[in-house]
Backbone as a ProteinNet text record, in pm:
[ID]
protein_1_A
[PRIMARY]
XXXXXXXXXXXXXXXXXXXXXXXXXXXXXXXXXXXXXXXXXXXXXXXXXXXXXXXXXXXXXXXXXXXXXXXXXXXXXXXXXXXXXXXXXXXXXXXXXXXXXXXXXXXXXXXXXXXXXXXXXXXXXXXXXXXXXXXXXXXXXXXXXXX
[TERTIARY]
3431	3403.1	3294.7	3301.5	3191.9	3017.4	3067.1	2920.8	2855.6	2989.3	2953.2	2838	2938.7	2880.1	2767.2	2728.3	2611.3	2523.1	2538.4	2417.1	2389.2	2446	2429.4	2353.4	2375.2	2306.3	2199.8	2188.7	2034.1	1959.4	1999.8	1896.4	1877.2	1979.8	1922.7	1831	1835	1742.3	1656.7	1621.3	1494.8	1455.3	1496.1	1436.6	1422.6	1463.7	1400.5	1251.5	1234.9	1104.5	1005	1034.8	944.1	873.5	980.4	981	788.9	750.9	619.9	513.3	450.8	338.3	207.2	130.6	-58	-68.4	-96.6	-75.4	-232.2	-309.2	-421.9	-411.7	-469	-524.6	-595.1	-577.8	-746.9	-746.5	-921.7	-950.1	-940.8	-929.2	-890.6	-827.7	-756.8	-698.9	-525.1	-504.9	-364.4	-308.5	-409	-357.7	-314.9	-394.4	-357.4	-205.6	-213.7	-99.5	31.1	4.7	124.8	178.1	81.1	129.7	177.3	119.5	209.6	313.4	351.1	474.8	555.8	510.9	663.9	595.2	562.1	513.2	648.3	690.9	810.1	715.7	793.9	758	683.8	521.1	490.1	367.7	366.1	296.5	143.1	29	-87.9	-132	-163.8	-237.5	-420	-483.7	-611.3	-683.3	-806.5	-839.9	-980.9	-1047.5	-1151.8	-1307.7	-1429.8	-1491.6	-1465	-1516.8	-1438	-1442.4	-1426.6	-1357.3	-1205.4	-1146.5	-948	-1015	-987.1	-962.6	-817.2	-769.2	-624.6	-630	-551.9	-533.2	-456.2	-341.1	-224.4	-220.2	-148.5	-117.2	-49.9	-97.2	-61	64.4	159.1	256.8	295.7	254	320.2	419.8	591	653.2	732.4	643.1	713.4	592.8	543.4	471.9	376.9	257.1	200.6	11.9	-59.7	-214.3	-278.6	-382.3	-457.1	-570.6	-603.3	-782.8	-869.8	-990.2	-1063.9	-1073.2	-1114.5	-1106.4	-1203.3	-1218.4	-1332.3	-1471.2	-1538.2	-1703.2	-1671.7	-1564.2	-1574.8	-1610.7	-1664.8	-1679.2	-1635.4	-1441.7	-1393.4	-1409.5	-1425.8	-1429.7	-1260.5	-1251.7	-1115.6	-1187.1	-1141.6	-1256.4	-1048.4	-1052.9	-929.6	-939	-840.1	-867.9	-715.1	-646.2	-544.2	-561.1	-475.6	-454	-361.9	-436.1	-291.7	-206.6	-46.7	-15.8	133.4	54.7	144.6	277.4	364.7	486	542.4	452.2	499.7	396.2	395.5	341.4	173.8	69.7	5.9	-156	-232	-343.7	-410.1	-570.6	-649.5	-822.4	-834.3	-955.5	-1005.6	-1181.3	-1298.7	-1301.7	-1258.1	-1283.4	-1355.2	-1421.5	-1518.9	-1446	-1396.5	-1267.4	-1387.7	-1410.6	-1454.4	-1366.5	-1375.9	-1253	-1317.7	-1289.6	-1322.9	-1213.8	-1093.1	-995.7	-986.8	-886.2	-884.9	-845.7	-840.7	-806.3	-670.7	-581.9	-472.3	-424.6	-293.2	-214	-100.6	-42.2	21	148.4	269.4	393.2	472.1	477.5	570.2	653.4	707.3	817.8	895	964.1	1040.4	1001.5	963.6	934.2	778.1	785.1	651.4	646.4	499	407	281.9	214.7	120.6	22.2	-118.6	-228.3	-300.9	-359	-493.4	-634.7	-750.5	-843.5	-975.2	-1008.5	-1107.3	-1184.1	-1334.4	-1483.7	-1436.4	-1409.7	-1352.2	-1546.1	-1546.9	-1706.8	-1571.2	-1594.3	-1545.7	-1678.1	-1659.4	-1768.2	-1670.4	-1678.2	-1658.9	-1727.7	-1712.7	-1716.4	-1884.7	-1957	-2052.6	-2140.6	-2081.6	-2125.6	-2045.3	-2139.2	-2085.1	-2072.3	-1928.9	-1883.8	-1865.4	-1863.3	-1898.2	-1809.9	-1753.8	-1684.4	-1750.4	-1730.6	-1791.9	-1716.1	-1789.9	-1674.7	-1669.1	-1773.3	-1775.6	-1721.1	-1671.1	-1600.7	-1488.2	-1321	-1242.5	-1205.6	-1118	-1106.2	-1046.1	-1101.1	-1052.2	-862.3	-811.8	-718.7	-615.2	-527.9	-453.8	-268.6	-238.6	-100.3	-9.1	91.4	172.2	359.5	379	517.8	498.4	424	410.9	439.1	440.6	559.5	468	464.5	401.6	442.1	367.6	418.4	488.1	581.2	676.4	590.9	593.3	496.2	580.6
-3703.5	-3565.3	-3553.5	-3616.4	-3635.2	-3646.6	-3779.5	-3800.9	-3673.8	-3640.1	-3470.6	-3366.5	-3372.5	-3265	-3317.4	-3422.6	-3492.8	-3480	-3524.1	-3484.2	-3324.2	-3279.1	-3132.7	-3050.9	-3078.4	-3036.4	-3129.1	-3253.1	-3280	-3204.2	-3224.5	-3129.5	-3004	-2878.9	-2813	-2832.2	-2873.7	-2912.5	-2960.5	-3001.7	-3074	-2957.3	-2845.4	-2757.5	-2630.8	-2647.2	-2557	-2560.7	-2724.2	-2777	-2789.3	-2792.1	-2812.8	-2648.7	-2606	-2407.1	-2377.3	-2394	-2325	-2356.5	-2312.4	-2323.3	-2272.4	-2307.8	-2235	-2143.4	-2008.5	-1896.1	-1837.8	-1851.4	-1757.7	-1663.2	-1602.4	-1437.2	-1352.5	-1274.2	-1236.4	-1068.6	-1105	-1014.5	-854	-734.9	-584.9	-555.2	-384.7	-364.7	-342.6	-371.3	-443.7	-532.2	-591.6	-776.7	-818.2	-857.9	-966.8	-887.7	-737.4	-682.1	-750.5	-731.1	-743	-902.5	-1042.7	-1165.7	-1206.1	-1117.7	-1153.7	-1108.8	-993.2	-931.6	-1035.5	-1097.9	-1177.5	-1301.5	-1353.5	-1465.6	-1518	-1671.4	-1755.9	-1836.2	-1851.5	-1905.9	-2034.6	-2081.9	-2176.4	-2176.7	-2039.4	-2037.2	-2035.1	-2079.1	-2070.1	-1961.3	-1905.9	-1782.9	-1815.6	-1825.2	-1876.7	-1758.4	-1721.8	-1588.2	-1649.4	-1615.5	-1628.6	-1552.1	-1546.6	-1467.1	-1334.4	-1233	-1089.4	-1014.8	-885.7	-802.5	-773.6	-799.1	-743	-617.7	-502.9	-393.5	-317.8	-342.7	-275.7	-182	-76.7	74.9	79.1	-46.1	-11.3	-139.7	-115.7	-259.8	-366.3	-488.1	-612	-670.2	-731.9	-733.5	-879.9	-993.4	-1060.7	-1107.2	-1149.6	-1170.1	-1332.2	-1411.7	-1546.8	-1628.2	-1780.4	-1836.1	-1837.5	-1802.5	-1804.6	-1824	-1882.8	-1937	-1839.9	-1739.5	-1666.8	-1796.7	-1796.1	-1885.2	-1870.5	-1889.5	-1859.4	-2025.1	-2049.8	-2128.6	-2210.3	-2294.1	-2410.8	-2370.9	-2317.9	-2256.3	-2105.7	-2036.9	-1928	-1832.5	-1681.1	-1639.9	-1461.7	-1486.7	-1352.2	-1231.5	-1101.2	-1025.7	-906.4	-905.1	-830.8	-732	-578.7	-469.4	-351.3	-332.7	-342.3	-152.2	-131	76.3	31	-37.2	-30.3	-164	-251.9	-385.7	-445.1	-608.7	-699.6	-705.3	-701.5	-705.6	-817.2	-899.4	-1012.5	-1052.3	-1127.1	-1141.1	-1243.1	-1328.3	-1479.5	-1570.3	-1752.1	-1853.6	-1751.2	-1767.5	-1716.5	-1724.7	-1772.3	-1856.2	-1807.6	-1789.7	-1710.9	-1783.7	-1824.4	-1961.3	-1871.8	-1909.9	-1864	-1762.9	-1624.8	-1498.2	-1406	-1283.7	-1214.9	-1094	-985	-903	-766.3	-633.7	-527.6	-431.5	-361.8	-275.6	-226.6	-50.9	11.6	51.9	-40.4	-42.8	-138.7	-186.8	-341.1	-378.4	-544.1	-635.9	-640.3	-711.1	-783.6	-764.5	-734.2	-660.4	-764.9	-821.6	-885.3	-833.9	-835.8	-776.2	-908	-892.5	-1028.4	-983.4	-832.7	-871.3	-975.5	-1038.5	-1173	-1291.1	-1242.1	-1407.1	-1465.2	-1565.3	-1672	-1734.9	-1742.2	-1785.1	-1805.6	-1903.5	-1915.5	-1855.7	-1840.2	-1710.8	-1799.7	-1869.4	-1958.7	-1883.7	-1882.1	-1825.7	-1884	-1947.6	-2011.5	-1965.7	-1992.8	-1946.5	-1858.1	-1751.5	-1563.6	-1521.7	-1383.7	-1306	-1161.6	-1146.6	-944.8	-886.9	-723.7	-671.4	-547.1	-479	-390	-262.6	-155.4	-20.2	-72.7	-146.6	-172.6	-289.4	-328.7	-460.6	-540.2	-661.1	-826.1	-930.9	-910.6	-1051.3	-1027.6	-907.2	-874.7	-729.7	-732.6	-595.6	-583.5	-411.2	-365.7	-244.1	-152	-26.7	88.1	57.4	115.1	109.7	-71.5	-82.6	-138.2	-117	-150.9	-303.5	-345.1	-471.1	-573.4	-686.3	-752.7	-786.9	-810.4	-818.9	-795.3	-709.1	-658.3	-734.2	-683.9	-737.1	-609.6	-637.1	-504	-588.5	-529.5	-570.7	-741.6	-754.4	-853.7	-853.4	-992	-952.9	-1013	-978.9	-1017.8	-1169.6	-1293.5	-1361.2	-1440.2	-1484.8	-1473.4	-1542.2	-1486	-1563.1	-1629
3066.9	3036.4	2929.3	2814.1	2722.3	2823.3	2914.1	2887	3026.1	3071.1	3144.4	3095.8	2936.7	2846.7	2793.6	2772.1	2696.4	2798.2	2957.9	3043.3	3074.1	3059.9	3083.3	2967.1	2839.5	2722.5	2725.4	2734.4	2744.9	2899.6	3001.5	3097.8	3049.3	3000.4	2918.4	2843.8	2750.8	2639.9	2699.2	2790.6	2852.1	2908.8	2997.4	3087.6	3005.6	2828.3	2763.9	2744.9	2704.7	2633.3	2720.1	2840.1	2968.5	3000.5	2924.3	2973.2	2947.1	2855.7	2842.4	2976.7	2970	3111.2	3072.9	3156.1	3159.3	3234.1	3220.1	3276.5	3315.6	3392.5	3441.5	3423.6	3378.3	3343	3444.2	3509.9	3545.9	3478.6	3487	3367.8	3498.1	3389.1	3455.5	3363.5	3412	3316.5	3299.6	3194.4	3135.4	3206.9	3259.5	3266.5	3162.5	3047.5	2977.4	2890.1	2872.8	2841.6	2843.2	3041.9	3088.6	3089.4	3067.2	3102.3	2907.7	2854.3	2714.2	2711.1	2731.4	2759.4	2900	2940.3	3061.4	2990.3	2878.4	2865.8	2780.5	2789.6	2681	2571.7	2511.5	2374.7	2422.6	2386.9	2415	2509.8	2549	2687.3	2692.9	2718.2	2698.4	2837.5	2740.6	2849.2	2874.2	2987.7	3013.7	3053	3003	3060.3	3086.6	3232.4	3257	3227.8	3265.2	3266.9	3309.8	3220.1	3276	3179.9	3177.7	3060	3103.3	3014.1	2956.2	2922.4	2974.5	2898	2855	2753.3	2705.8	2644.7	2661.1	2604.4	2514.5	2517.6	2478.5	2418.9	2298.9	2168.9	2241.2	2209.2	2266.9	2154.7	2213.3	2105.5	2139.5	2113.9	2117.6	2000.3	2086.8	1996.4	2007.9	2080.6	2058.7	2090.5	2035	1992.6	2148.4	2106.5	2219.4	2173.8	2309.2	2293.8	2387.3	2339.7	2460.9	2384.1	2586.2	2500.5	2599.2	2592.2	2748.8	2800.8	2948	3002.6	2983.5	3006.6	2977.8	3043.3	2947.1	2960.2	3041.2	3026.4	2997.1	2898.4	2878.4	2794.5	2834.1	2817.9	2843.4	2695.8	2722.7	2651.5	2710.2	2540.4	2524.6	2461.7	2552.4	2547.2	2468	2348.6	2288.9	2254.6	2304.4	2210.6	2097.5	2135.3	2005.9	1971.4	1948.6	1858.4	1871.8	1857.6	1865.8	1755.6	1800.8	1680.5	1683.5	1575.2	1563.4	1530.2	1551.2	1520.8	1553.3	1606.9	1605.4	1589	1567.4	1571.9	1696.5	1676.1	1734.6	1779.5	1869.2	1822.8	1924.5	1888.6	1973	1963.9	2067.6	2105.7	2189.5	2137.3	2234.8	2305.2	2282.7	2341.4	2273.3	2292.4	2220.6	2247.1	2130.4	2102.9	2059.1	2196.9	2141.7	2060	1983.4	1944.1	1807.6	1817.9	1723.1	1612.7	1606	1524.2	1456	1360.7	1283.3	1399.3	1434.6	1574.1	1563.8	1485.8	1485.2	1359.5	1357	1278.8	1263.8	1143.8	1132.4	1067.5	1162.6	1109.9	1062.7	916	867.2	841.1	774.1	706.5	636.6	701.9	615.1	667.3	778.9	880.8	784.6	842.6	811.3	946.5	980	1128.5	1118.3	1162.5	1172.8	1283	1219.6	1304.1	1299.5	1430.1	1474.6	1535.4	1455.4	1545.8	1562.4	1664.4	1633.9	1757.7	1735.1	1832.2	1869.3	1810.8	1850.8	1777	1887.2	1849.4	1850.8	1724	1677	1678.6	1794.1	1811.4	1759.5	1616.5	1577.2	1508.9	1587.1	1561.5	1586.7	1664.8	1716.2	1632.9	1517.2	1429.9	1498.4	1505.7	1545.7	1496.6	1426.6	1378.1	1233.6	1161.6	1037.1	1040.9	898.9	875	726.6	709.6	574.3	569.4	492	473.5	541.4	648.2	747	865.3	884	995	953.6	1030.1	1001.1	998.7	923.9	909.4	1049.3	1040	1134.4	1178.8	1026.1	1048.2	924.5	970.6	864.4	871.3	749.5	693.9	687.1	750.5	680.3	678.6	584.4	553.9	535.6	428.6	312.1	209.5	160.1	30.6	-55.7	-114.7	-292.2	-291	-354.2	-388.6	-493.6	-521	-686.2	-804.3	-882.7	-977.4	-1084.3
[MASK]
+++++++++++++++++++++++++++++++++++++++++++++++++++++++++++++++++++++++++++++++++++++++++++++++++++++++++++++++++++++++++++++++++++++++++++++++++++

């Protein structure tokens, strides 16, 4: 009976860790919305050449990779913002949007935010914020740190 229970919790445990996957994107609109929203913790989302256009705030809430595909160059054409809440990492896409991009809800949690070869085309400046255009990426429900 033990080694019942011992094979059964390891295949679990194995068909958790196996759980994440590479998810194709195609670009339109609220695609990429909708594959973060049915996406599991782990999951690399691949978005090709194209524009993402989203209307509506992207929320991911469990550890997840949007990235574009190898010598792609997708554009995320954004009217609201991503807004963060888990482990979270964002490779080689070019992000239009006349709002701040990505909004980081910590509250109590701690997660890491990856962004690398990202082009921000904001409020029509590229790659650059000032006090004219909103910030790339904001904090809310942060805590001071103890001194």
């Amino acid at each position: 009976m033990k080694r019942y229970i011992f094979l059964l919790s390891t295949a679990l445990l194995c068909a958790t860790a196996i759980h994440a996957v590479t998810i194709n994107v195609t670009p339109g609109s609220g695609t990429l919305r909708t594959a973060v929203t049915n996406a599991a913790a782990g999951d690399v989302l691949i978005l090709t050449d194209g524009e993402y256009n989203e209307s509506s705030s992207i929320k991911p809430t469990v550890a997840l990779t949007i990235q574009a595909a190898e010598g792609a160059k997708p554009v995320l054409k954004l009217s609201s913002r991503l807004e963060i809440k888990a482990d979270f990492a964002l490779k080689g896409v070019t992000i239009k949007s006349t709002t701040d991009v990505i909004r980081c809800v910590t509250a109590d949690a701690h997660y890491n935010l990856t962004i690398s070869d990202c082009l921000f085309c904001l409020g029509g400046e590229t790659a650059t914020t000032s006090a004219s255009t909103p910030p790339v990426i904001t904090a809310i429900g942060q805590k001071s740190p103890s001194r």
